[in-house]
N, C-alpha and C positions, 0 to 999 in steps of 0.2 A: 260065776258072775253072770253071767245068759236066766241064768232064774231071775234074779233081784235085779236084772234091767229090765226083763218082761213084768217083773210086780211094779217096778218103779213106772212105766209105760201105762200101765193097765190103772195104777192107784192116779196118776195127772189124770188120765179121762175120767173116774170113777171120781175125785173130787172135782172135776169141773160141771159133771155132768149131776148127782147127787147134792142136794139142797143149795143149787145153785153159785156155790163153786165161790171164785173172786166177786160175780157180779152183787152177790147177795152180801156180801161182807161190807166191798167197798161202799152198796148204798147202805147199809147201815151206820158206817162211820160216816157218811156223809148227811145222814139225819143226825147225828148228836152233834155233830160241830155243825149245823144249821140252826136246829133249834136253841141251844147254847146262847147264844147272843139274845134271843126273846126273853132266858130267864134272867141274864146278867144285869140288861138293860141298854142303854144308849153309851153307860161310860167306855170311853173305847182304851184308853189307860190302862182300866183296870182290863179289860177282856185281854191286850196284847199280853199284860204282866201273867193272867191265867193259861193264855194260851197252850203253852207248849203242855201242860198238866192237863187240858181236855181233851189236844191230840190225842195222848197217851193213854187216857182212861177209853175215848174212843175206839183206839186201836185195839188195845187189851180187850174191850168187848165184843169186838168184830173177830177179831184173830179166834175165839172161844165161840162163835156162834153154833161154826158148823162141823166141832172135834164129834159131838156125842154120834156122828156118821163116821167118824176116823174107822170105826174097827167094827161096826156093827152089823154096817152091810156082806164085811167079809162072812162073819158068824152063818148070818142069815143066809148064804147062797152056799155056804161048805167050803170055802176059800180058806179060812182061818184053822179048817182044821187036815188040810191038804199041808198049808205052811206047818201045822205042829209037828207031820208027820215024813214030812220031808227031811231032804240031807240037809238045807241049809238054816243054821242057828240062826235062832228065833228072835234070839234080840238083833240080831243086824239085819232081819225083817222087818219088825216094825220101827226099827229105825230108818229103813230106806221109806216107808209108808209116811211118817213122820215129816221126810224132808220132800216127801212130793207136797203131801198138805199145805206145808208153807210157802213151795214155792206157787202152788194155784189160790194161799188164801192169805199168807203172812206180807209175800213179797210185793202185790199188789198194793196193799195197805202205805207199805213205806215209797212209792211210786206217789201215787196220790195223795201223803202226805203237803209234800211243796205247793201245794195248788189250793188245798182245803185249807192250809194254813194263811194262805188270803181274807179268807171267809173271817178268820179271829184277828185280823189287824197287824200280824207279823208276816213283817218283809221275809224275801227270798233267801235272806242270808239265815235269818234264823228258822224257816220252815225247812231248809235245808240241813240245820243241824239238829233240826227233829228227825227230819229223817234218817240223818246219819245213826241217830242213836237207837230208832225204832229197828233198821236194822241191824243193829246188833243185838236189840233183844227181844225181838219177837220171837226167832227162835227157841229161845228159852220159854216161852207163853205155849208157841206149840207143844215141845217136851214136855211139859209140865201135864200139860192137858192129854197127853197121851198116859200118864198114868193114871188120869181116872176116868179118857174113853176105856181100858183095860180094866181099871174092876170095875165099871158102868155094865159090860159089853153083855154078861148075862142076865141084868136086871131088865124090868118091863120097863121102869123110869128112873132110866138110866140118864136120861138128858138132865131133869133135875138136881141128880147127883152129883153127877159130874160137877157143875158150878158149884156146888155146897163143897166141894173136895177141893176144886181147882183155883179156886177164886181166893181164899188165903195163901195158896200156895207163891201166887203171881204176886206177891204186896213188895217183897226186895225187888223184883225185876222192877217193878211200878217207881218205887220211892229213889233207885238208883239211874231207872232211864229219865225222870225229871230230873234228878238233881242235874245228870251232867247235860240234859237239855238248857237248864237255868244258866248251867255255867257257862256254856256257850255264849249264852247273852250278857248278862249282867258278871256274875262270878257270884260270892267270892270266892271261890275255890275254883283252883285252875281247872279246865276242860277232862285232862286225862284222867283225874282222880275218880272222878266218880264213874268215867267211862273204863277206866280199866276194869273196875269194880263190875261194871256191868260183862261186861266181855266174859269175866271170869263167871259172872253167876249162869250166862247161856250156857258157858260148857262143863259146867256141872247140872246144870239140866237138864242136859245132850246124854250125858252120860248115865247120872243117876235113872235119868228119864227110863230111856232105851231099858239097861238091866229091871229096873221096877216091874218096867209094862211088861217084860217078860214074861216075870215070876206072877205075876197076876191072873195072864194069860192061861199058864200052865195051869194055875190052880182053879181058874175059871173054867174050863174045859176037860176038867178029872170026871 
């Protein structure tokens, strides 16, 4: 446990300090739910009725900016292949790397959701229930995205990839964190339905996530 607290330590400074960490995330979702309103227009109806679906594509984009550095500065410095060779299993490695990510790049997102959702016309009640939902499935954006920093991790344009890999991947988490953002507001489907749904799809991403980027890892590094 003393190793994967020092990688857990070591990986929060490594994403805070490497492509800019929270700060470079947050202002990126803070330019698409800016600029947003210039393309919509004036109707503010319609932007409130869009909103919670911009946060969230928002988020999704920002949450994904700065994976294709998840695992590659490890490569590059011999960290990644210290973890191959060490005692402690490799997927509850990069799942501890995983949960630092999100906590310096996912968590902030849903922080600053309440505030940006000002910006799109929706009151605190329901920027609030964006939020709620962003946290529950940004995690599942980062897992995801950890399967193809892992097979990204030996290619030269790897950052490319990765989105080509990762980006269909995130469509259920997408299509289930509006829905139960909608439901929040309007309905018709009660609140839980689609949030349960979400919940469950983070912790199959947790999971599948973690084992995948393993198996990827190993074979990336033969």
């Amino acid at each position: 446990m003393t190793a994967l607290s020092a990688l857990f330590v070591r990986d929060i400074k490594l994403a805070v300090r490497v492509g800019g960490g929270a700060g470079i995330g947050v202002l990126f979702f803070l330019i698409v739910v800016t600029l947003t309103p210039f393309a919509i227009g004036p109707d503010l109806n319609l932007l409130g009725r869009i909103g919670p679906a911009i946060l969230w594509l928002g988020a999704l984009l920002a949450s994904l900016l700065t994976l294709d550095r998840l695992l590659t500065a490890d490569a590059e410095d011999g960290s990644l292949d210290l973890i191959l060779t060490g005692g402690t299993p490799l997927e509850l490695a990069v799942a501890v790397k995983a949960l630092a990510q999100w906590l310096t790049t996912g968590l902030p997102l849903v922080i600053a959701t309440p505030f940006f959702g000002l910006l799109l016309n929706l009151d605190l009640r329901t920027s609030t229930a964006v939020a709620l939902t962003l946290l529950a499935g940004t995690p599942a954006l980062t897992f995801i995205g950890l399967i193809g920093a892992a097979l990204a991790v030996s290619l030269r344009r790897g950052g490319l990839l990765l989105a080509v890999l990762v980006l269909p991947l995130t469509v259920p988490v997408l299509i289930f964190g509006v829905a139960a953002s909608n439901a929040a507001i309007v309905g018709p489907l009660p609140f839980g339905t689609p949030f349960t749904i979400l919940c469950a799809l983070t912790l199959v991403a947790m999971v599948l996530g973690t084992f995948a980027a393993g198996t990827a890892l190993r074979h990336a590094m033969e």
